[in-house]
MDAnalysis code that builds the backbone (N, CA, C; Angstrom):
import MDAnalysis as mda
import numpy as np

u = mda.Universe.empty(345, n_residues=115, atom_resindex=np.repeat(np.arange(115), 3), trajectory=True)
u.add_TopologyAttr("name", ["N", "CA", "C"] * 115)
u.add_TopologyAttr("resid", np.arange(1, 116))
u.add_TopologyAttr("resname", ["UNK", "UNK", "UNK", "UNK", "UNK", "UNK", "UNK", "UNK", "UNK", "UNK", "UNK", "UNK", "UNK", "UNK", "UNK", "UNK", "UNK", "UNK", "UNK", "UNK", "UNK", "UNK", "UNK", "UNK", "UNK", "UNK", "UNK", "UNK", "UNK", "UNK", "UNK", "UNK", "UNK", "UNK", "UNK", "UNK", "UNK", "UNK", "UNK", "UNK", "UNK", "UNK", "UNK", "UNK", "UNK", "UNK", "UNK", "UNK", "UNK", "UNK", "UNK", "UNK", "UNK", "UNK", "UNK", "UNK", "UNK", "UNK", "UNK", "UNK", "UNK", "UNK", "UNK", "UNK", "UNK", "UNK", "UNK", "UNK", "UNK", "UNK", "UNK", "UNK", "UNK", "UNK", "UNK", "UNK", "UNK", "UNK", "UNK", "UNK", "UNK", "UNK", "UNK", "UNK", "UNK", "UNK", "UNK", "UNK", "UNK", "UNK", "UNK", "UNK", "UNK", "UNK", "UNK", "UNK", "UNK", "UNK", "UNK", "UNK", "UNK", "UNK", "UNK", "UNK", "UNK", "UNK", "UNK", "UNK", "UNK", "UNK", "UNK", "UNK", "UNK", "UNK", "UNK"])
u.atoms.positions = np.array([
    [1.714, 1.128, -28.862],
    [1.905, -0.027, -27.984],
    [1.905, 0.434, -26.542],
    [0.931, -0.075, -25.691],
    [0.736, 0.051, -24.414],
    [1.912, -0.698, -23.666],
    [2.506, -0.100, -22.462],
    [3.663, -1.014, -21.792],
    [3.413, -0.864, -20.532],
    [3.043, -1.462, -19.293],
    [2.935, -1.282, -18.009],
    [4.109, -1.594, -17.628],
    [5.384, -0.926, -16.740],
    [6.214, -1.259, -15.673],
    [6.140, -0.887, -14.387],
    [6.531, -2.317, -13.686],
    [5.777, -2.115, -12.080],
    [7.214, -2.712, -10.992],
    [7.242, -1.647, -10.157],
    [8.000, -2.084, -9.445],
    [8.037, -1.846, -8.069],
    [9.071, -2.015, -6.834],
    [8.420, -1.895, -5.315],
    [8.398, -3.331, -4.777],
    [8.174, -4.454, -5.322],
    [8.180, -5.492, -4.334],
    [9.208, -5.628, -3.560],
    [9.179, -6.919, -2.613],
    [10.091, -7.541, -1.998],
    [9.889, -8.437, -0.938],
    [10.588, -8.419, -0.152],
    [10.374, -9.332, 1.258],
    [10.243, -8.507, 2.357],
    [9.275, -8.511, 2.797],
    [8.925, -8.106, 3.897],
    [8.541, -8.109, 5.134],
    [9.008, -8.368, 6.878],
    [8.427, -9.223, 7.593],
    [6.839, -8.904, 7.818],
    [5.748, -10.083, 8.344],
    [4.151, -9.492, 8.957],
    [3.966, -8.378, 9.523],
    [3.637, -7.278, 9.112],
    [3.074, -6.089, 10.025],
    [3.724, -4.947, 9.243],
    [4.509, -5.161, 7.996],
    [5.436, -4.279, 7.592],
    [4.450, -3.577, 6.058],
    [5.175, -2.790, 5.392],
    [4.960, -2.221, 4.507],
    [5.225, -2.410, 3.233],
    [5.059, -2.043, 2.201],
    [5.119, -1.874, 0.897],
    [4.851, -0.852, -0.039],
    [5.309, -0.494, -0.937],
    [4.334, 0.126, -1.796],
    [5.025, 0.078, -3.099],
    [4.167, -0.333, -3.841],
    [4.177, -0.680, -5.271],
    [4.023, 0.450, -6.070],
    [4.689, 0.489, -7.151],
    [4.442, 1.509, -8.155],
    [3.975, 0.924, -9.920],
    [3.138, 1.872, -10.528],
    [3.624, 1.195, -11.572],
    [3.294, 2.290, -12.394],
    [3.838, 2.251, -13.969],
    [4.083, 3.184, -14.711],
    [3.721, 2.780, -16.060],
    [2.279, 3.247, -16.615],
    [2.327, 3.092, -18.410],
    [2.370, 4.127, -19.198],
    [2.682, 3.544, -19.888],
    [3.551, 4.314, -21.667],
    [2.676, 4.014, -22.737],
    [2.591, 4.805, -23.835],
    [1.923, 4.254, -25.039],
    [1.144, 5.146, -25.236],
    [0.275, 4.907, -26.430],
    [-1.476, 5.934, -26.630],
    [-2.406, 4.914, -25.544],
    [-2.498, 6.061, -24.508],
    [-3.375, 5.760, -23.367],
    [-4.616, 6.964, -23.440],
    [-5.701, 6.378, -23.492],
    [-6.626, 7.241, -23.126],
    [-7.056, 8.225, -21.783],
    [-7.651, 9.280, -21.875],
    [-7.329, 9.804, -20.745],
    [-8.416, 9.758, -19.680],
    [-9.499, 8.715, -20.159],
    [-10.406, 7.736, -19.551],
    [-10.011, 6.157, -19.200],
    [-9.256, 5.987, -18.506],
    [-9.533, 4.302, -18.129],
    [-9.124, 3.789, -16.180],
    [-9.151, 2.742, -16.458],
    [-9.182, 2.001, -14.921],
    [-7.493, 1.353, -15.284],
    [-7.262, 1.679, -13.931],
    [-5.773, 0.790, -13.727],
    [-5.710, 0.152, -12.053],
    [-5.181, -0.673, -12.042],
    [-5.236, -1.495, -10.406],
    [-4.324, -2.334, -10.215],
    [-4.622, -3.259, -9.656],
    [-3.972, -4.370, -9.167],
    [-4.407, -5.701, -9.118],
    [-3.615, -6.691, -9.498],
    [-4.337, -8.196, -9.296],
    [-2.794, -8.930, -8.942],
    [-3.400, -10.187, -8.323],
    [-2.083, -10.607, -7.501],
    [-2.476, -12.244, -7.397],
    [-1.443, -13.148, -7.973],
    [-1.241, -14.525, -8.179],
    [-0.643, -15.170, -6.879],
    [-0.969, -15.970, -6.315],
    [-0.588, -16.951, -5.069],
    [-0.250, -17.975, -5.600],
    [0.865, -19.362, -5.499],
    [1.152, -20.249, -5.852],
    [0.208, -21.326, -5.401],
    [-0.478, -21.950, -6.843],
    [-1.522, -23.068, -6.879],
    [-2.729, -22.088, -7.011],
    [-2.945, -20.591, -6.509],
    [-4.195, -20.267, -6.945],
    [-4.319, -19.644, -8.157],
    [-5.802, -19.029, -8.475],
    [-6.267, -18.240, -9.135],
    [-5.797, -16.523, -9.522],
    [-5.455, -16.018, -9.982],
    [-5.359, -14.608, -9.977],
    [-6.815, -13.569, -9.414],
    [-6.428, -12.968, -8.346],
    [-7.590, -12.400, -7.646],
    [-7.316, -10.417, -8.036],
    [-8.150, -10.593, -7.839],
    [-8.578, -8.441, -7.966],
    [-7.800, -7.817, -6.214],
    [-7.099, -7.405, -6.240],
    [-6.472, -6.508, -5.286],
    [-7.188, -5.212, -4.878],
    [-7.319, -4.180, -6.122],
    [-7.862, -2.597, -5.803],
    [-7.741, -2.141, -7.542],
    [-8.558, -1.685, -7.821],
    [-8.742, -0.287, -8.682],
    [-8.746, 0.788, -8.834],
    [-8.435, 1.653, -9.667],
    [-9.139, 2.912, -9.379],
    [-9.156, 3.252, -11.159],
    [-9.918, 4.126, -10.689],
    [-10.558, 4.950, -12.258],
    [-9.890, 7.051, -12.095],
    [-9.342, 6.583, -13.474],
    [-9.257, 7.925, -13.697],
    [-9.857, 9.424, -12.894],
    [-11.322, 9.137, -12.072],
    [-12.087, 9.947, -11.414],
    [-12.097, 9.555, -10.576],
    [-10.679, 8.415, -9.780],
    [-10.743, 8.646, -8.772],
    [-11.388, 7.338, -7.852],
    [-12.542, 7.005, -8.597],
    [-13.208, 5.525, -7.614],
    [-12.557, 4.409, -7.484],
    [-12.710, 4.005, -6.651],
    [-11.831, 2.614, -6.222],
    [-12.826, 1.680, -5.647],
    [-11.962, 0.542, -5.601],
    [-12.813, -0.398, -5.395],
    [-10.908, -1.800, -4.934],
    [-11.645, -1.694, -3.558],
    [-10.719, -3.019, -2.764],
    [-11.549, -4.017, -2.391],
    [-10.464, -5.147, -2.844],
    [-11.063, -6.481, -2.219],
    [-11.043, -6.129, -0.495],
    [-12.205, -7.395, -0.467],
    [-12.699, -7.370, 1.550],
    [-11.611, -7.702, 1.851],
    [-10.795, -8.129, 1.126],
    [-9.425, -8.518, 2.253],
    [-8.397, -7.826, 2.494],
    [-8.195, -7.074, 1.687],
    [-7.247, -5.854, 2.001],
    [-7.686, -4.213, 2.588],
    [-8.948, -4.073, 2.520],
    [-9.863, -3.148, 3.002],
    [-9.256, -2.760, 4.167],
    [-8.799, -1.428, 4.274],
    [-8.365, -1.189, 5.882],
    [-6.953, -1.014, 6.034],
    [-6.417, -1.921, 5.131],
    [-4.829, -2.191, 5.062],
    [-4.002, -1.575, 3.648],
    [-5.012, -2.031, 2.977],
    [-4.009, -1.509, 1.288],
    [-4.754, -0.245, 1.077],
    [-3.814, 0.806, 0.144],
    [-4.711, 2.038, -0.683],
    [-4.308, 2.295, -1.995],
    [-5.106, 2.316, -2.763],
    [-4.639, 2.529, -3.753],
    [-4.726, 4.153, -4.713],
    [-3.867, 4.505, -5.297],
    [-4.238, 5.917, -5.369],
    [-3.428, 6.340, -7.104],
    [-3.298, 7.023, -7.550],
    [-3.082, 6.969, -9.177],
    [-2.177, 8.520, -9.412],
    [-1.492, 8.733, -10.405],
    [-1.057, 10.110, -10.419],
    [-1.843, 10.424, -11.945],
    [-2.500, 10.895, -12.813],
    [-3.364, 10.740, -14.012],
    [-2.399, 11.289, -15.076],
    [-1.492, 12.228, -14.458],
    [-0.075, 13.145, -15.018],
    [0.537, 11.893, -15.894],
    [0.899, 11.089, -14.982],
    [1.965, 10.381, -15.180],
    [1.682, 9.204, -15.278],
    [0.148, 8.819, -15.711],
    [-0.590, 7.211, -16.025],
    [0.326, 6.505, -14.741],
    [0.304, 7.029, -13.832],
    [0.702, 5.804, -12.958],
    [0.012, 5.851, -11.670],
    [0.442, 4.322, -11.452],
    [-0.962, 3.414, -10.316],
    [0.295, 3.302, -9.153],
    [-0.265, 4.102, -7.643],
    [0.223, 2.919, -6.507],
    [-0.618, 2.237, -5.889],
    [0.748, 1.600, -4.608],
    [-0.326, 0.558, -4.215],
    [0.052, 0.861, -2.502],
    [-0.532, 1.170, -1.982],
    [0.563, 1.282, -0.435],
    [-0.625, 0.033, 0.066],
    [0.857, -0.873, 0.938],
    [0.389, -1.884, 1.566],
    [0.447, -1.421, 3.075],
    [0.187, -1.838, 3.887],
    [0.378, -1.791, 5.240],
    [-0.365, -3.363, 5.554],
    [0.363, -2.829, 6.698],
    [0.072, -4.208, 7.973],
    [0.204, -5.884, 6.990],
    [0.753, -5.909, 6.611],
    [0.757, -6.871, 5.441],
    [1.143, -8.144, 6.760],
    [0.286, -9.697, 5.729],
    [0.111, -10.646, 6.477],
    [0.844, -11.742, 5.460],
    [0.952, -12.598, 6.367],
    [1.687, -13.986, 5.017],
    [1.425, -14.291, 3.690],
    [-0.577, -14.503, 3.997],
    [-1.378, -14.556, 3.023],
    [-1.096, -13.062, 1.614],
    [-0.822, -12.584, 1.999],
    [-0.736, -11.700, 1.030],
    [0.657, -11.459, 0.290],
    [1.220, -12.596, 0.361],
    [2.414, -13.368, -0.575],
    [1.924, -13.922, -2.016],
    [2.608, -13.439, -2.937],
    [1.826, -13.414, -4.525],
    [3.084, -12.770, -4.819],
    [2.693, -13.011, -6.494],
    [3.359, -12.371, -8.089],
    [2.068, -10.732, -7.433],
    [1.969, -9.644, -7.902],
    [1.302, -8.974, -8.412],
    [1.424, -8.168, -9.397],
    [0.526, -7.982, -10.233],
    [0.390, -7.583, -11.561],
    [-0.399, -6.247, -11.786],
    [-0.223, -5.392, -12.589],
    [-0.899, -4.012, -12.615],
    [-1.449, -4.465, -14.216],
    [-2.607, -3.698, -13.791],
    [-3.676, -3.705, -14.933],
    [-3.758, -2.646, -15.379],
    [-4.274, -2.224, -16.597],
    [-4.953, -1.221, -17.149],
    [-6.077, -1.294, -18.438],
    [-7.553, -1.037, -18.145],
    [-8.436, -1.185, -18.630],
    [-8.842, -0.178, -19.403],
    [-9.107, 0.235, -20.685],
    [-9.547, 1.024, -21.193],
    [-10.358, 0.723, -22.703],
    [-11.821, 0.830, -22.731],
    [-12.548, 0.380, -23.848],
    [-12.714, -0.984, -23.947],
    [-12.180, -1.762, -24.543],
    [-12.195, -3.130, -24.946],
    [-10.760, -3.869, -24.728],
    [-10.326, -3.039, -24.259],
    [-8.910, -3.354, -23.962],
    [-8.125, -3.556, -22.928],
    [-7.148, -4.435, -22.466],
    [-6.646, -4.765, -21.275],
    [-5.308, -5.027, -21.264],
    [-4.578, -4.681, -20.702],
    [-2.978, -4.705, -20.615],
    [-2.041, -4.994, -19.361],
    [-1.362, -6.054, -19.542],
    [-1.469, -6.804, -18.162],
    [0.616, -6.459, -17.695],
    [1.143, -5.843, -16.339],
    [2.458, -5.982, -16.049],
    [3.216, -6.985, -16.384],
    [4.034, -7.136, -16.099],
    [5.222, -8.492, -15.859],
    [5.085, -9.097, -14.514],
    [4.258, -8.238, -13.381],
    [3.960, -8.527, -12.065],
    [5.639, -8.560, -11.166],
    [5.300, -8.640, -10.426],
    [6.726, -7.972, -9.117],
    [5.834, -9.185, -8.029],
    [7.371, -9.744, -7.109],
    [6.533, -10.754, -6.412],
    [6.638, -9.688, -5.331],
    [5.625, -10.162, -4.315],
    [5.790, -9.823, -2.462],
    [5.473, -11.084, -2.090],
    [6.506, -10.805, -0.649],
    [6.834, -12.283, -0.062],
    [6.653, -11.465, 1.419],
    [5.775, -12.202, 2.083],
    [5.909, -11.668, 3.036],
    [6.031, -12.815, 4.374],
    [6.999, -12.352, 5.396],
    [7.019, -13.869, 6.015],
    [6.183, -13.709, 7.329],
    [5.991, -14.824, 8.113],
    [5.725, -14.719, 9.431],
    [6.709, -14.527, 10.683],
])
């Protein structure tokens, strides 16, 4: 049984920081993708950042510049460092992990960030 725990949110004022952690457990392969996706109230769940086991990543245009995402492979775990964080980027976020046919989704951690 795969288990993602993610933690690090909070409230934060515009221009401030974050950084998210998250941590999975289980028979994990030592090939897969883990990232980030992040829920806004009334929207859609959107793609945040990825990265792959080797390292590639891939950020949405909107956090480009501001968020990084980076992985420890030791320790199957995903961060997330935020910077310069803006209102809009107030959400649940959720850590993913992709491997084969398979997908395994956090409990998500909110960030609130005010103006």
């Amino acid at each position: 049984q795969v288990q993602l725990v993610e933690s690090g949110g909070g409230l934060v004022q515009a221009g401030g920081s974050l950084r998210l952690s998250c941590a999975a457990s289980g028979s994990i392969p030592r090939t897969n993708t883990m990232g980030w996706y992040r829920q806004a109230p009334g929207n859609q769940r959107e793609l945040v950042a990825t990265i792959t086991t080797g390292g590639t990543t891939n950020l949405s245009d909107s956090v480009k510049g501001r968020f990084t995402i980076s992985r420890d492979n030791a320790k199957n775990t995903v961060y997330l460092q935020m910077n310069s964080l803006k209102p809009e980027d107030t959400g649940v976020y959720y850590c993913n992990l992709k491997f084969f046919r398979w997908e395994y989704w956090g409990q998500g951690t909110q960030v609130s960030v005010s103006s």
